[in-house]
Backbone as JSON Lines, residues from 0, in Angstrom:
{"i":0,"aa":"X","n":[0.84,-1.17,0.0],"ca":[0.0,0.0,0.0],"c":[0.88,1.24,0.0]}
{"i":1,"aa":"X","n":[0.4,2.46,-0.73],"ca":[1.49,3.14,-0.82],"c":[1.24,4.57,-0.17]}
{"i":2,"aa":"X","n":[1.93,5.14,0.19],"ca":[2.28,6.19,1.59],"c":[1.57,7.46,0.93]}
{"i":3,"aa":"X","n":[1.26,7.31,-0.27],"ca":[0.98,8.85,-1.2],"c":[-0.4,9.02,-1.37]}
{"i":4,"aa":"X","n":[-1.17,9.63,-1.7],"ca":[-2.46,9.92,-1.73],"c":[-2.48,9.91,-3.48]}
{"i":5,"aa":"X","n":[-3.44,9.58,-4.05],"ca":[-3.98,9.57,-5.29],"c":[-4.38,10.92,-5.51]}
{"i":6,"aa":"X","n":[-4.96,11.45,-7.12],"ca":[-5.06,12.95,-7.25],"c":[-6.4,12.72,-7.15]}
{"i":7,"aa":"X","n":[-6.89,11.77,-7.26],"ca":[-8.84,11.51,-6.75],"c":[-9.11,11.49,-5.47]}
{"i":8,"aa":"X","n":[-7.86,10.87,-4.38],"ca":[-8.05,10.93,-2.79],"c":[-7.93,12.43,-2.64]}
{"i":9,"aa":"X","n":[-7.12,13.36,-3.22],"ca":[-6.92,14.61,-2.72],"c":[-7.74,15.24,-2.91]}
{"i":10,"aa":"X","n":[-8.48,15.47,-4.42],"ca":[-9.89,16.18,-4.91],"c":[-10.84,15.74,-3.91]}
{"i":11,"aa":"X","n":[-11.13,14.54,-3.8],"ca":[-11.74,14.13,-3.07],"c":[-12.37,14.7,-1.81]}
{"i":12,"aa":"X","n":[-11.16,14.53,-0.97],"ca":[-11.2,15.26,0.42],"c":[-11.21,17.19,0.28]}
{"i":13,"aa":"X","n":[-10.41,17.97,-0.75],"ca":[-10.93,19.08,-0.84],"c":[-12.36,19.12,-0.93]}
{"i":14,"aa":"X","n":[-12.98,18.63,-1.89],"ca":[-14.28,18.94,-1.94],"c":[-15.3,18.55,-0.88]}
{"i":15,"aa":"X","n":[-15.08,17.73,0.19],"ca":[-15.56,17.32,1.2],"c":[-15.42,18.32,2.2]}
{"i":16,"aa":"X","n":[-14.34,18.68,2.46],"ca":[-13.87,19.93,3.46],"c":[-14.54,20.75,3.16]}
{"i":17,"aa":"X","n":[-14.69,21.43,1.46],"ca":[-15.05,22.81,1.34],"c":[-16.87,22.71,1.85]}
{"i":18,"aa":"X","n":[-17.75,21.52,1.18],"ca":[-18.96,21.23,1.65],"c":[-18.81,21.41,2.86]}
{"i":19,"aa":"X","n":[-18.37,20.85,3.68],"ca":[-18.5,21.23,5.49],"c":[-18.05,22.57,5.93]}
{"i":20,"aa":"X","n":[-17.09,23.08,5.37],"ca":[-17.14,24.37,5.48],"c":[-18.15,25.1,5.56]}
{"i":21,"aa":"X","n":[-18.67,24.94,4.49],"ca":[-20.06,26.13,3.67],"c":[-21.04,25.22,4.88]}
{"i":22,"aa":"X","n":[-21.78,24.28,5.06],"ca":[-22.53,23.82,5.43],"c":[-22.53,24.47,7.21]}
{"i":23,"aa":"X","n":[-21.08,24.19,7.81],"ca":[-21.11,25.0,9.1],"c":[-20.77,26.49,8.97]}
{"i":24,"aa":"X","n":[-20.39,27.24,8.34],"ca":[-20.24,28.96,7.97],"c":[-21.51,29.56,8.1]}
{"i":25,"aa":"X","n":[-22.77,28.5,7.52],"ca":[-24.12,28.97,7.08],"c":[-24.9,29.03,8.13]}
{"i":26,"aa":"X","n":[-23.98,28.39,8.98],"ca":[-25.15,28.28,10.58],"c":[-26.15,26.98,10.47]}
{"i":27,"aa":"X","n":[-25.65,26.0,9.24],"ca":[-26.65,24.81,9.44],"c":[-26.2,23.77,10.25]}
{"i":28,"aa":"X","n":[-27.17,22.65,10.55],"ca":[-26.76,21.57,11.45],"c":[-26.7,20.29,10.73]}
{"i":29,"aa":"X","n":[-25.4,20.15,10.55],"ca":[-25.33,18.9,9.55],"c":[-26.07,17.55,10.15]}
{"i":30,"aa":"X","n":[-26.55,17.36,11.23],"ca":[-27.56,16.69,11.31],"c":[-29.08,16.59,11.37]}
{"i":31,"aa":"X","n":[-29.11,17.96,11.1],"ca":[-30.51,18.21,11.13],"c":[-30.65,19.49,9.77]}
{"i":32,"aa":"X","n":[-29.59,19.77,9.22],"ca":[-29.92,20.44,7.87],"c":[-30.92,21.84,8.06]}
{"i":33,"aa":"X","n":[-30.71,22.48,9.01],"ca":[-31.93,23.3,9.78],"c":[-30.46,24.15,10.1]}
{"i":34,"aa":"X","n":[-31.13,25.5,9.84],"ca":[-30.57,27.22,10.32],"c":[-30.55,27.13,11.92]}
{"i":35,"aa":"X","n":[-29.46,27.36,12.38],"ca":[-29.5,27.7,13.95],"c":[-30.65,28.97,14.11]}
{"i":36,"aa":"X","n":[-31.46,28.63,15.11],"ca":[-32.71,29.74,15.34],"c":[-32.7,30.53,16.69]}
{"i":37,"aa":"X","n":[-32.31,31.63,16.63],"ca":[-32.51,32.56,17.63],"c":[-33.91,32.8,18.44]}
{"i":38,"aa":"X","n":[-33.93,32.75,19.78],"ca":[-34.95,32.87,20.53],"c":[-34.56,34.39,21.68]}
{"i":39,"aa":"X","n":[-35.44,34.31,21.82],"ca":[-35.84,35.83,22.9],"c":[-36.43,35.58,24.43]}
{"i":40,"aa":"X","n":[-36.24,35.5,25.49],"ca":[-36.7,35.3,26.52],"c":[-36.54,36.78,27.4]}
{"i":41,"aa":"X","n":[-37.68,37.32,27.69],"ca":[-38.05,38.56,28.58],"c":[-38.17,38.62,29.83]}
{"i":42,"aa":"X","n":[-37.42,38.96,30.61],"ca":[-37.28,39.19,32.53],"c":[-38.14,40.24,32.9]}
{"i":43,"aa":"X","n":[-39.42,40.07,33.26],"ca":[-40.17,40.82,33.45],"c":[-41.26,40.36,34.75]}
{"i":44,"aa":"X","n":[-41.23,41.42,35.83],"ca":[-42.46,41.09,36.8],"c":[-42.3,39.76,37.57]}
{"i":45,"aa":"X","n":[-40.79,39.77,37.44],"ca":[-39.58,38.67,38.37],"c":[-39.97,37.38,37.69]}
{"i":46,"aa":"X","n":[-40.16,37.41,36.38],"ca":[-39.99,35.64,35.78],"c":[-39.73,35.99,34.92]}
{"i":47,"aa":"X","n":[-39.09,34.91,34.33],"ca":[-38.73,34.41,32.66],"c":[-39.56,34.15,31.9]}
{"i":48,"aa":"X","n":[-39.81,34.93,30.79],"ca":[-41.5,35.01,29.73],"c":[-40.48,34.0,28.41]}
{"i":49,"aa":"X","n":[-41.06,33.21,28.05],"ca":[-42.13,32.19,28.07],"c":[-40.55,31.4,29.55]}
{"i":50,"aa":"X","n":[-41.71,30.5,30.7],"ca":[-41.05,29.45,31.33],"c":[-40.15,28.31,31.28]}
{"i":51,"aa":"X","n":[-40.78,28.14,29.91],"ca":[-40.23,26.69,29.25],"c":[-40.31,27.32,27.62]}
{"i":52,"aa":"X","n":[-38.97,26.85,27.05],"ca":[-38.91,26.98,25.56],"c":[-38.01,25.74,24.73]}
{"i":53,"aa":"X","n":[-38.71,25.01,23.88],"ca":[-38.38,24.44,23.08],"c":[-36.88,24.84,22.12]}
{"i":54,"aa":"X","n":[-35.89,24.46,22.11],"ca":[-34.65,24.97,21.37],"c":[-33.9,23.39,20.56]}
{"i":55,"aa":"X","n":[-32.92,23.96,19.93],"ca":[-32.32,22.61,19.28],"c":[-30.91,23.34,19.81]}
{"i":56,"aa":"X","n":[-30.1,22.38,19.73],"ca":[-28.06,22.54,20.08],"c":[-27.89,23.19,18.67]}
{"i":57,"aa":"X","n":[-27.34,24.36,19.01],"ca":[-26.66,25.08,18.03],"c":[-27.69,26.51,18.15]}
{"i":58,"aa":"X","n":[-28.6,26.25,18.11],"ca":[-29.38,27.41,18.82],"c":[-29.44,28.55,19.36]}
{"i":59,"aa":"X","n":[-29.56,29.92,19.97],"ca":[-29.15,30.88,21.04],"c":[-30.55,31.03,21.43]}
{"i":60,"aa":"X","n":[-29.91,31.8,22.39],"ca":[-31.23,32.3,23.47],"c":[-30.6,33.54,24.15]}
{"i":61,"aa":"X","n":[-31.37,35.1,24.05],"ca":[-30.99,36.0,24.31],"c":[-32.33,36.25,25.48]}
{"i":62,"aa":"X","n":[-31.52,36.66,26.44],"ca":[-32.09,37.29,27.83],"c":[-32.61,38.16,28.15]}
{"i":63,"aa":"X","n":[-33.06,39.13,27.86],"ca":[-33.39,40.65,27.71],"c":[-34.39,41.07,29.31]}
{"i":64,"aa":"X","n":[-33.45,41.91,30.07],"ca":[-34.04,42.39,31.26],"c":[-34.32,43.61,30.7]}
{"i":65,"aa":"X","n":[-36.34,43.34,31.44],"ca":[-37.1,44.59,31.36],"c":[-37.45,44.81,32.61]}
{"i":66,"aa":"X","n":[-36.83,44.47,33.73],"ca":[-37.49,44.71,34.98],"c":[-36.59,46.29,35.49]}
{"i":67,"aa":"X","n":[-36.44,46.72,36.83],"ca":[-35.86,47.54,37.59],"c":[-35.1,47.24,38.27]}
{"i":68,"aa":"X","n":[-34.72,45.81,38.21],"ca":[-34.35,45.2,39.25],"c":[-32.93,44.53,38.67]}
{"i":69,"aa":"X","n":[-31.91,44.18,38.74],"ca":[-30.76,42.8,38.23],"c":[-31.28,41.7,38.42]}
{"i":70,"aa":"X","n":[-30.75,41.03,37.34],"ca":[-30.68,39.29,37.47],"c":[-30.31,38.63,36.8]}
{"i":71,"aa":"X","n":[-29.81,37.44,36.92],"ca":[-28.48,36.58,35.6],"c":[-29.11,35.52,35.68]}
{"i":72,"aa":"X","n":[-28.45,34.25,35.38],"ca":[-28.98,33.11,34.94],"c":[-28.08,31.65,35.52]}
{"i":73,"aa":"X","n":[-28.37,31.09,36.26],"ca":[-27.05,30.42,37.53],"c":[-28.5,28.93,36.31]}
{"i":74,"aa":"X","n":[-27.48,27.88,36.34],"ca":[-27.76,26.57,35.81],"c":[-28.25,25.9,37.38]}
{"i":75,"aa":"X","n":[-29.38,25.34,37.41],"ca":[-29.83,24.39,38.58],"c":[-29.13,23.73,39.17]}
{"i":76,"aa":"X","n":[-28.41,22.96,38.23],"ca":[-27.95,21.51,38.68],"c":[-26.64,21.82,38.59]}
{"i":77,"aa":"X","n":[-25.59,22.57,38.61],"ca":[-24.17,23.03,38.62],"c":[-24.15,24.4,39.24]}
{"i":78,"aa":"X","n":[-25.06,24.9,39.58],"ca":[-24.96,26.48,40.0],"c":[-23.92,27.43,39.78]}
{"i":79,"aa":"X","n":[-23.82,26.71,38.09],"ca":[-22.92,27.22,37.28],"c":[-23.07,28.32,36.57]}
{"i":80,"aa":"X","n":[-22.93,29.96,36.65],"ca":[-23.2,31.27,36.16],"c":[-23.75,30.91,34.45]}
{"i":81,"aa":"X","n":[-24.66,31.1,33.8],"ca":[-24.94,31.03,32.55],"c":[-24.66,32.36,32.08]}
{"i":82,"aa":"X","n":[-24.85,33.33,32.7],"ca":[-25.1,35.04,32.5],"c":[-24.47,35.57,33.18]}
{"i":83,"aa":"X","n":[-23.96,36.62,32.81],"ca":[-23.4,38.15,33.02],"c":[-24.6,38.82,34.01]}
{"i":84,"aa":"X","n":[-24.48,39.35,35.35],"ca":[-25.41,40.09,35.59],"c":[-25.99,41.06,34.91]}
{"i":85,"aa":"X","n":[-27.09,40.95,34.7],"ca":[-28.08,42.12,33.89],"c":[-28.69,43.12,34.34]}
{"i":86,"aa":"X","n":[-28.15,44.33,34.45],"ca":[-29.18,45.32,34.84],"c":[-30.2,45.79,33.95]}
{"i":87,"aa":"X","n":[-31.28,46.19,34.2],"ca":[-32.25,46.97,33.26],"c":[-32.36,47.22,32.01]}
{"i":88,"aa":"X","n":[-32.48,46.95,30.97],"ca":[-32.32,47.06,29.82],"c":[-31.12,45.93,28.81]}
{"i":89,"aa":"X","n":[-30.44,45.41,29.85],"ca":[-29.48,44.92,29.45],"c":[-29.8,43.45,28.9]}
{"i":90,"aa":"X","n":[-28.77,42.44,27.68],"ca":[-29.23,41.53,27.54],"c":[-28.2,40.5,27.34]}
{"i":91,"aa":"X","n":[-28.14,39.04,27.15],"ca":[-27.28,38.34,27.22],"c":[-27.28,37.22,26.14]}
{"i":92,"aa":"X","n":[-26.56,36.59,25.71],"ca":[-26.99,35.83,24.37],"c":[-25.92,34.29,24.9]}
{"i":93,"aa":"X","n":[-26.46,33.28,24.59],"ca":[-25.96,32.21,25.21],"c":[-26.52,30.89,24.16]}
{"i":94,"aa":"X","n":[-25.53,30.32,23.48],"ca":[-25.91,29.1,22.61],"c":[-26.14,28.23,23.34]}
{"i":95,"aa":"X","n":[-27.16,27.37,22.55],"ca":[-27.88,26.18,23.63],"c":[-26.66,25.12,23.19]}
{"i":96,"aa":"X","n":[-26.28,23.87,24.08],"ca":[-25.78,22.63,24.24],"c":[-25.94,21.75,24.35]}
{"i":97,"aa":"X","n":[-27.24,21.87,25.46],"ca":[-27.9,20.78,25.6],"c":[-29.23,21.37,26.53]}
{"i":98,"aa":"X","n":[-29.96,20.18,27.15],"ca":[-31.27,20.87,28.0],"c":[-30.73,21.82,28.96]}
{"i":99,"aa":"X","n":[-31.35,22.56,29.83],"ca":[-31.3,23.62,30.87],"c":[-31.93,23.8,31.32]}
{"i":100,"aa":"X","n":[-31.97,23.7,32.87],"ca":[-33.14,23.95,33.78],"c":[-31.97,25.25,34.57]}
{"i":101,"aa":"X","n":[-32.87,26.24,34.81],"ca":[-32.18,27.46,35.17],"c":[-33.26,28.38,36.18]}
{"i":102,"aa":"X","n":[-31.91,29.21,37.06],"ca":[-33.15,30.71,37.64],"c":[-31.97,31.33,37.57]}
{"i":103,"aa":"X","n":[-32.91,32.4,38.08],"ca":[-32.02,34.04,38.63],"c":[-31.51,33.87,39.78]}
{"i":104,"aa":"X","n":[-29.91,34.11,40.25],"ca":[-29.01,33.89,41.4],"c":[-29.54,34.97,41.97]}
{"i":105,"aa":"X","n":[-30.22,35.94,42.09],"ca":[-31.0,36.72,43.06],"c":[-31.97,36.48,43.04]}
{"i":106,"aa":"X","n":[-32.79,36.01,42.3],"ca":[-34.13,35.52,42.81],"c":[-34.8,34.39,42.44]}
{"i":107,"aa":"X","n":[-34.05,33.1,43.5],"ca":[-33.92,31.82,43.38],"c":[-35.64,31.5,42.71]}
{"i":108,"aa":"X","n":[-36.35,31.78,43.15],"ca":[-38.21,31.63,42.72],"c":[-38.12,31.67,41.5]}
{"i":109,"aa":"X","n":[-37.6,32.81,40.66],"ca":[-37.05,32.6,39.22],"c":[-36.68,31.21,38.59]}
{"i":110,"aa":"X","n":[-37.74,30.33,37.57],"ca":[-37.3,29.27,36.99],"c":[-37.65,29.1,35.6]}
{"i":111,"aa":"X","n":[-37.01,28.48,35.11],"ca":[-37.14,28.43,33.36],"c":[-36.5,26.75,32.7]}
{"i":112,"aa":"X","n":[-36.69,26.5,31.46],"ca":[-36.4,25.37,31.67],"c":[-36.15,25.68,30.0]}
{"i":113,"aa":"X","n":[-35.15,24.76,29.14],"ca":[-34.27,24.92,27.89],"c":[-34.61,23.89,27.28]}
{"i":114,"aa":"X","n":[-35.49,22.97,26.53],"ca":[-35.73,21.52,26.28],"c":[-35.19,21.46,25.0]}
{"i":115,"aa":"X","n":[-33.71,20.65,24.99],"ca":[-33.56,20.02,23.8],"c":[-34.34,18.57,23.38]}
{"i":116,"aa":"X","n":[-35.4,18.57,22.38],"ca":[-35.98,17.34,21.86],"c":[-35.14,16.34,21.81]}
């Protein structure tokens, strides 16, 4: 067997690379062939509008505080910071990974939940 690559193994693999290129550049999910989709979640009247939101991995989810008050986003089960504290107006953008069950590190009552299907 010989140590060199063929000029069909090399074409080959360029054109494979450049497809995955373009395919992840575009924001698609080569397993699901689907646009990463931006979502919006509103801090308002001390909860997270909508509670529970449907997302896929690759995904974002932006935070947007409309209250008077601060509040970030601490992970349940690691009480691991998700967010930047947010004051008033302020907002935070965070790609999904996987599921998330989450609140506000100031106001533990604060809960929301991230469901990857």
């Amino acid at each position: 067997m010989s140590k060199y690559y063929s000029n069909r193994q090399i074409i080959l693999s360029i054109i494979i690379g450049s497809m995955c290129a373009i395919i992840v550049g575009s924001g698609m999910s080569l397993e699901m062939g689907r646009k990463a989709v931006n979502h919006q979640v509103i801090i308002t009247g001390f909860k997270f509008v909508p509670e529970e939101l449907k997302v896929s991995i690759g995904d974002t989810v932006t935070w947007i505080n409309e209250d008077i008050v601060p509040h970030n986003v601490i992970n349940n089960k690691s009480k691991g910071v998700v967010s930047t504290d947010l004051l008033s107006g302020e907002k935070y953008t965070f790609m999904v990974k996987s599921s998330l069950t989450y609140e506000c590190g100031f106001h533990p009552s604060m809960k929301e939940k991230l469901l990857v299907p």
